[in-house]
N, CA, C and O atoms as CSV, one atom per row, in Angstrom:
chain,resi,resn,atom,element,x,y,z
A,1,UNK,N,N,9.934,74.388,-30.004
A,1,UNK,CA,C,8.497,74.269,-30.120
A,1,UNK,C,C,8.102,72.799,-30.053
A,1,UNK,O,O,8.753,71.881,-30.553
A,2,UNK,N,N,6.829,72.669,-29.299
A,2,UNK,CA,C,6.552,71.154,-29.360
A,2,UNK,C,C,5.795,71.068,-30.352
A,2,UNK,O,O,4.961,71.878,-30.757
A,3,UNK,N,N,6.267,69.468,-30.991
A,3,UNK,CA,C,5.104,69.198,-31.444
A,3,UNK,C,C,4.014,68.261,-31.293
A,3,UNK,O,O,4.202,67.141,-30.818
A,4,UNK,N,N,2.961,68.640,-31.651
A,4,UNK,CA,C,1.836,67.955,-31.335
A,4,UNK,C,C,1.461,65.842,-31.301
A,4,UNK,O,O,1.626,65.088,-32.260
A,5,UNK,N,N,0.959,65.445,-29.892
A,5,UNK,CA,C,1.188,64.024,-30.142
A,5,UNK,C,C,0.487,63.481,-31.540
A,5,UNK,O,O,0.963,62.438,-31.989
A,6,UNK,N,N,-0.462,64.018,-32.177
A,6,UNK,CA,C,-0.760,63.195,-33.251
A,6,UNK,C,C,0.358,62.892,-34.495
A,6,UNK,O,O,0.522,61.796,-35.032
A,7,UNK,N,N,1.060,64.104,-34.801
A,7,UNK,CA,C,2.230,64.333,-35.515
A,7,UNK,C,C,2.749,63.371,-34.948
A,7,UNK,O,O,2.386,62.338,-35.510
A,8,UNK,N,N,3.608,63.123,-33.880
A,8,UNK,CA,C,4.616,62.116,-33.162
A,8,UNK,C,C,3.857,61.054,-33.340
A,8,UNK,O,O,4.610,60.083,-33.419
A,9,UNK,N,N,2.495,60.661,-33.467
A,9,UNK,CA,C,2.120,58.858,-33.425
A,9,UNK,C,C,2.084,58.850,-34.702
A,9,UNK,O,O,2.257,57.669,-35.003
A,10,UNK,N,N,1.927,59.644,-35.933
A,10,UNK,CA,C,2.106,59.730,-37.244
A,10,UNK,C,C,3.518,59.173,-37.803
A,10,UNK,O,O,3.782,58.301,-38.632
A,11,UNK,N,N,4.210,59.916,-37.118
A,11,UNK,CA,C,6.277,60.212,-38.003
A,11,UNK,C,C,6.563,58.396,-36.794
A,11,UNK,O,O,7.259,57.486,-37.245
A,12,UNK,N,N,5.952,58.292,-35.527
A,12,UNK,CA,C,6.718,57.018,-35.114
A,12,UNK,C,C,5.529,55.947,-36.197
A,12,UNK,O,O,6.260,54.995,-36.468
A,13,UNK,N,N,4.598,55.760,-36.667
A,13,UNK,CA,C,4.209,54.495,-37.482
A,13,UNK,C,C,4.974,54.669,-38.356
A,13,UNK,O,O,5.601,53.647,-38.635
A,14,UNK,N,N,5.293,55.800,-39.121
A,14,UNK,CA,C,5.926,56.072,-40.692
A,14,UNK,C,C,7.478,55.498,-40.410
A,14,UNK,O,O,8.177,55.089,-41.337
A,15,UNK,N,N,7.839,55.515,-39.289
A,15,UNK,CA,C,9.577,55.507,-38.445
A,15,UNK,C,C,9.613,53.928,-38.833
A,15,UNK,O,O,10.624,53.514,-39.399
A,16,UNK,N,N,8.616,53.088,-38.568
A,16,UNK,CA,C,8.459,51.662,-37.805
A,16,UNK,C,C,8.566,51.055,-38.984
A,16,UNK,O,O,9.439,50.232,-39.260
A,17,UNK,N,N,7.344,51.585,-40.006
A,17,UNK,CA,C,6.819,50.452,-41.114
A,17,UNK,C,C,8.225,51.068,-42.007
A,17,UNK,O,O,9.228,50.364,-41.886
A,18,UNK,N,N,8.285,51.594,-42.376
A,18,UNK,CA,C,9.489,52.356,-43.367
A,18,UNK,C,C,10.627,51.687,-43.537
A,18,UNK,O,O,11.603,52.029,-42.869
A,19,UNK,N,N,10.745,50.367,-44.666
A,19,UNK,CA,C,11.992,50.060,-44.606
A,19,UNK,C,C,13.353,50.664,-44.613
A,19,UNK,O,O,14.325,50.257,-43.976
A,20,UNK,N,N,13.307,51.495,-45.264
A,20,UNK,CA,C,14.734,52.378,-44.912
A,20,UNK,C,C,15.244,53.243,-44.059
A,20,UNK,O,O,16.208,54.003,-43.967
A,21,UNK,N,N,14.184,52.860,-43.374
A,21,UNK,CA,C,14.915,53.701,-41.583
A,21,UNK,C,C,15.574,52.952,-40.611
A,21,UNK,O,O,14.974,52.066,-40.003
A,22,UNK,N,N,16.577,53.176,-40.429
A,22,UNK,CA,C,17.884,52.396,-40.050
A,22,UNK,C,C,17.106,51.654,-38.309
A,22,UNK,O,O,16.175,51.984,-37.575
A,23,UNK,N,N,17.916,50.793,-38.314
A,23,UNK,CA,C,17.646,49.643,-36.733
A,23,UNK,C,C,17.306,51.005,-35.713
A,23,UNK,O,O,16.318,51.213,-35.009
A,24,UNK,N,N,18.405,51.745,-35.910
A,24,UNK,CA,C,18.474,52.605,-34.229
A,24,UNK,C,C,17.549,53.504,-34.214
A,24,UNK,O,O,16.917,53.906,-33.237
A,25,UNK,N,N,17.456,53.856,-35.415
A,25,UNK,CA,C,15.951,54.803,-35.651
A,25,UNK,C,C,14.382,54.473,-35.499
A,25,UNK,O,O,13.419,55.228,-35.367
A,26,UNK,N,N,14.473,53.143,-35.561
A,26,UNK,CA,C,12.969,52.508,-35.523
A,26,UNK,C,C,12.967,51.925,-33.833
A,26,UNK,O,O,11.882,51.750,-33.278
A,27,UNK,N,N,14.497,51.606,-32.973
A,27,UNK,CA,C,14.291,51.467,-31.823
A,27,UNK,C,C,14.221,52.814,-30.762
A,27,UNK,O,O,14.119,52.665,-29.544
A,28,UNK,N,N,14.286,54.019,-31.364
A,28,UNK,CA,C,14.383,55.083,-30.333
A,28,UNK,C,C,13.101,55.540,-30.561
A,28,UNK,O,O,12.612,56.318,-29.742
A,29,UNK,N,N,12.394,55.152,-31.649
A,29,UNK,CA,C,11.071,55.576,-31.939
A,29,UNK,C,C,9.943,54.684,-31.439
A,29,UNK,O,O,8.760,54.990,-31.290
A,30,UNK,N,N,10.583,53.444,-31.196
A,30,UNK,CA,C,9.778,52.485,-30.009
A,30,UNK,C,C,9.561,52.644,-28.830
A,30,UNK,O,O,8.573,52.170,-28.269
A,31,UNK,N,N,10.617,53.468,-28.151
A,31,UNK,CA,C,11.171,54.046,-26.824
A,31,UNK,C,C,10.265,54.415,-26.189
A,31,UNK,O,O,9.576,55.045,-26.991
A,32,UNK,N,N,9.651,54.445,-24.952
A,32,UNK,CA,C,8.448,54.827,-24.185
A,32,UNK,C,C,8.954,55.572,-23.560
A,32,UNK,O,O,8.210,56.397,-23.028
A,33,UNK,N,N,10.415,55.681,-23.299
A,33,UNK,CA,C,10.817,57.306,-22.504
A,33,UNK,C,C,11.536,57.527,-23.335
A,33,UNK,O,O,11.620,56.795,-24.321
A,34,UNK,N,N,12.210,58.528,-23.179
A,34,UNK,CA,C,13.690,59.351,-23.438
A,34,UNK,C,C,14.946,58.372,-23.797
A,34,UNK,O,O,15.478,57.496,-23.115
A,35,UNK,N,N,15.165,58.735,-24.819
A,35,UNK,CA,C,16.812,57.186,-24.537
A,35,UNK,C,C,17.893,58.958,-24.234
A,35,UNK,O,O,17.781,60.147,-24.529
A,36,UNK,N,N,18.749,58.158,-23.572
A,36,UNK,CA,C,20.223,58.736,-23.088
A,36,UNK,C,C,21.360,58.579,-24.207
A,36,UNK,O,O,21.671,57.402,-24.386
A,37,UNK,N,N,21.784,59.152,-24.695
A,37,UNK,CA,C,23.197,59.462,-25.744
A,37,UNK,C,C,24.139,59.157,-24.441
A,37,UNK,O,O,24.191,59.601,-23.294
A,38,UNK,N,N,24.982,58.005,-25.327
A,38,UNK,CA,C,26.327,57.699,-24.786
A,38,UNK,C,C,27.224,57.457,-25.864
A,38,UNK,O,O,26.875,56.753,-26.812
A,39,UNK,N,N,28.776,58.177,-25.775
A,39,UNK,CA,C,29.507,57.920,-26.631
A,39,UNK,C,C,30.487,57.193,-26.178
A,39,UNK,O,O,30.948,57.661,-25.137
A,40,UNK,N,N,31.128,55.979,-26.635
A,40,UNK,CA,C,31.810,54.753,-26.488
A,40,UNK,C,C,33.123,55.131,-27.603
A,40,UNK,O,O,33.030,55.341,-28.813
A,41,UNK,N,N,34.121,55.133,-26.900
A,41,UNK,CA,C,35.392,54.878,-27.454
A,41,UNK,C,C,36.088,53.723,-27.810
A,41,UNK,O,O,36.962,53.429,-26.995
A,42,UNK,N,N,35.990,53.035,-28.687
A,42,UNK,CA,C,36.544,51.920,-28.836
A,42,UNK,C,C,38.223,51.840,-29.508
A,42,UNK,O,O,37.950,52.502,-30.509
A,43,UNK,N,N,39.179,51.637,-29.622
A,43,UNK,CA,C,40.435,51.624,-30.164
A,43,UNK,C,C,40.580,50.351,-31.187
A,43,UNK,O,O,41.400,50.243,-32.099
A,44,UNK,N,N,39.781,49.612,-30.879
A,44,UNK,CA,C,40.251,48.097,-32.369
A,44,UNK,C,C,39.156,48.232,-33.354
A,44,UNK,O,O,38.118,47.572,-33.374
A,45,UNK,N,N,39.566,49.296,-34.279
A,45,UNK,CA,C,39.189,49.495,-35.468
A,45,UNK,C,C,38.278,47.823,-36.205
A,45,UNK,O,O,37.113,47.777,-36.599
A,46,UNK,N,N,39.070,46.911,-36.186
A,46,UNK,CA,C,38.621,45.643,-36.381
A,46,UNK,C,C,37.111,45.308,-35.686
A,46,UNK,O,O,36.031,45.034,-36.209
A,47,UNK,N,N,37.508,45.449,-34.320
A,47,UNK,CA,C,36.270,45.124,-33.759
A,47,UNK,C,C,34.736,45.916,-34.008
A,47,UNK,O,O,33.598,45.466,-33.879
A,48,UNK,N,N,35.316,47.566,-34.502
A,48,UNK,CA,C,33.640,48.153,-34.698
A,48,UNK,C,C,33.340,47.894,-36.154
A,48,UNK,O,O,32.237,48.154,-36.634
A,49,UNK,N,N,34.661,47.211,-37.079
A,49,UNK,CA,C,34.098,47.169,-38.216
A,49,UNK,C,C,33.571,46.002,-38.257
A,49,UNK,O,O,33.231,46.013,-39.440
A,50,UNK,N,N,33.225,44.952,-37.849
A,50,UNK,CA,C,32.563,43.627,-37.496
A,50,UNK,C,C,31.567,43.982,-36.891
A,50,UNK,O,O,30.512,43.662,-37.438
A,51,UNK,N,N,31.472,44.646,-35.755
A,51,UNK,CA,C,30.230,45.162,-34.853
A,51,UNK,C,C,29.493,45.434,-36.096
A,51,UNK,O,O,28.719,44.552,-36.467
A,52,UNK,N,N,29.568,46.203,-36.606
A,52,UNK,CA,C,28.980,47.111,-37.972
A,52,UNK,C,C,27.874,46.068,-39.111
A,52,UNK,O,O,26.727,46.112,-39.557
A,53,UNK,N,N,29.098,45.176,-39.186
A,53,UNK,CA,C,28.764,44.197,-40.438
A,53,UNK,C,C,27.586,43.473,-39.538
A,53,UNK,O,O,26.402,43.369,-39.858
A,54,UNK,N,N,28.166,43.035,-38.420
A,54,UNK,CA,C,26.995,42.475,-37.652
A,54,UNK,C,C,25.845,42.710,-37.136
A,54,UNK,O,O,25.120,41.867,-36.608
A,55,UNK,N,N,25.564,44.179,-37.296
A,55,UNK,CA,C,24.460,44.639,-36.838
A,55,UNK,C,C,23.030,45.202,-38.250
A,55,UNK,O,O,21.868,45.605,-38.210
A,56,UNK,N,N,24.186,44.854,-39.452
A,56,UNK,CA,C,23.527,45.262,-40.411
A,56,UNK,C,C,23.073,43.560,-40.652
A,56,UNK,O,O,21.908,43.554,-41.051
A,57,UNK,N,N,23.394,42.728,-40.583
A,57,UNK,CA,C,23.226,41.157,-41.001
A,57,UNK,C,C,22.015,41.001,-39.935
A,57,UNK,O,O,21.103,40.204,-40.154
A,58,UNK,N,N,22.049,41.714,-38.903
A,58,UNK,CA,C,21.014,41.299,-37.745
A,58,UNK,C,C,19.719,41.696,-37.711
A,58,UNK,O,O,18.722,41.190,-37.197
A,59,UNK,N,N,20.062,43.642,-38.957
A,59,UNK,CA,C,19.192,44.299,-38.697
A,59,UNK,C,C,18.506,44.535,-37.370
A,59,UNK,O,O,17.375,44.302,-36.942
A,60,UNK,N,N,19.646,45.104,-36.854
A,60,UNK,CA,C,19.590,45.204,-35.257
A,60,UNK,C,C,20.817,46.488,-35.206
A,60,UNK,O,O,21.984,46.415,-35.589
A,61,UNK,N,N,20.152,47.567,-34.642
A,61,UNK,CA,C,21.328,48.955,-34.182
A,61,UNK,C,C,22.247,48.080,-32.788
A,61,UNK,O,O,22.021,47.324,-31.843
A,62,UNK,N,N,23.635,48.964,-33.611
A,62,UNK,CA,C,24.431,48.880,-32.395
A,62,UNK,C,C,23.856,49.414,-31.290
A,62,UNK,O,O,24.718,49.134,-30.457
A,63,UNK,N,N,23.010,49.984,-30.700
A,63,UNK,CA,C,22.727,50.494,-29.512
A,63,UNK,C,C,22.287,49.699,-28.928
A,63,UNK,O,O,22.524,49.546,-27.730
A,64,UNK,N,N,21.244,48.703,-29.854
A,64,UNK,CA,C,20.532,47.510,-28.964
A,64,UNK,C,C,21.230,46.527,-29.214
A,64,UNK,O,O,20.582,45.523,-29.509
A,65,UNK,N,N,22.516,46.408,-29.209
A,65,UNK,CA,C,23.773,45.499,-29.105
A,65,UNK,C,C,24.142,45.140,-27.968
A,65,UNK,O,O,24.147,44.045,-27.405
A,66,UNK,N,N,24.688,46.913,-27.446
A,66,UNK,CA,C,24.941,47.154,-26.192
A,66,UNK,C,C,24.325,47.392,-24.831
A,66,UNK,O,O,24.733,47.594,-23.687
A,67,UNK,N,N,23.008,47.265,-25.537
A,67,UNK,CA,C,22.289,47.460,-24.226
A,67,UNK,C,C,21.781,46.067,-23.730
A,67,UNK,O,O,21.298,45.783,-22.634
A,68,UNK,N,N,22.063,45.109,-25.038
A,68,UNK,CA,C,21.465,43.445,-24.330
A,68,UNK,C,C,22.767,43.335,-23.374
A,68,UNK,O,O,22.712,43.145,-22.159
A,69,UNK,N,N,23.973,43.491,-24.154
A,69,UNK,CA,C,24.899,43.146,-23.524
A,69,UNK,C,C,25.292,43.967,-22.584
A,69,UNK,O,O,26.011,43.302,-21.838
A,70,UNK,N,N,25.199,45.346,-22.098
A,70,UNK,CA,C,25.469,45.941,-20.743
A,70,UNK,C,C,24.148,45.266,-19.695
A,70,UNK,O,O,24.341,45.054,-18.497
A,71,UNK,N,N,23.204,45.068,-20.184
A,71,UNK,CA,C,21.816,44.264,-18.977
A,71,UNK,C,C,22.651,42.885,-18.478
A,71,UNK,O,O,22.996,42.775,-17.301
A,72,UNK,N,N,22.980,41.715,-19.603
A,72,UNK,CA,C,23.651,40.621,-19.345
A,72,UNK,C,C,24.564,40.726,-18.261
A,72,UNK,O,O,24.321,40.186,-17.182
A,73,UNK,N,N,25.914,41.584,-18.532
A,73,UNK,CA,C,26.983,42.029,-18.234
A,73,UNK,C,C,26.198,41.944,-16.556
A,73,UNK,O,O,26.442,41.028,-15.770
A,74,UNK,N,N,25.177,43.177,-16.235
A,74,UNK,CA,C,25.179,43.799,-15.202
A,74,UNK,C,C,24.443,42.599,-14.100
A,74,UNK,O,O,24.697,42.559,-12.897
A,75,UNK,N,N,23.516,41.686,-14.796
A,75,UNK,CA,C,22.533,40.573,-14.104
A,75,UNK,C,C,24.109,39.745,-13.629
A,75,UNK,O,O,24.423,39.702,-12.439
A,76,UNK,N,N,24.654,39.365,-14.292
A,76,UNK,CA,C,25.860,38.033,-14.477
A,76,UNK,C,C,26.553,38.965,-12.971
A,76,UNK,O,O,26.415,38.424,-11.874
A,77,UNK,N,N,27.042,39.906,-13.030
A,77,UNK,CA,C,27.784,40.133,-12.349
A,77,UNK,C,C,27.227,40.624,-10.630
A,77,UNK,O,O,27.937,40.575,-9.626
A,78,UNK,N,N,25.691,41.110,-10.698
A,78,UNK,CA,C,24.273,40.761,-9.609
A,78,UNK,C,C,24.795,39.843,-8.828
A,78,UNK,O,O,25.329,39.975,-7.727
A,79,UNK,N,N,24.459,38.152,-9.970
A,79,UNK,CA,C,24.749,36.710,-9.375
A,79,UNK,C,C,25.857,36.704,-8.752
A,79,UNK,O,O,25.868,36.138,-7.659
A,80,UNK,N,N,26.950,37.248,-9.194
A,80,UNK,CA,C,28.451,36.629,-8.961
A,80,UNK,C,C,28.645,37.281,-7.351
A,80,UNK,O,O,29.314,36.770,-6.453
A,81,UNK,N,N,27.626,38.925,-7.260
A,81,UNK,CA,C,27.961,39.387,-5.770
A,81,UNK,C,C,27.213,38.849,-4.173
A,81,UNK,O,O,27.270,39.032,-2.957
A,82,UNK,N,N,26.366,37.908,-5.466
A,82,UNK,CA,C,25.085,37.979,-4.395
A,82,UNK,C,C,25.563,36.385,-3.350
A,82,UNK,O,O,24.860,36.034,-2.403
């Protein structure tokens, strides 16, 4: 069932101002389209537990971690073909 846009511009201000709604929750609720679910396998335990610490110190979701850094990644490597 849908629900109605006033509800949705309601629950995204309440999403935004709401300190205890986590980084990734207040950025998918910023989202002007659809975000895409991707699941990332990582193997160095070390590295997502730093990712972690770092994204809580940043107050910044890992998602918008990876998405500065997959844009970077993808421009840098643009230059390098062009």
């Amino acid at each position: 069932m849908a629900i109605p846009k006033a509800k949705n511009k309601a629950r995204k201000s309440y999403l935004e101002e709401n300190p205890t709604t986590s980084a990734s929750t207040r950025m998918f609720s910023q989202a002007s389209d659809k975000a895409t679910r991707l699941q990332l396998y990582v193997r160095d335990r070390q590295l997502i537990k730093e990712l972690k610490l770092a994204s809580v110190e940043e107050e910044r979701s890992i998602s918008q971690l990876f998405e500065e850094w997959a844009t970077q990644w993808l421009e840098q490597r643009s230059r390098k073909r062009s």
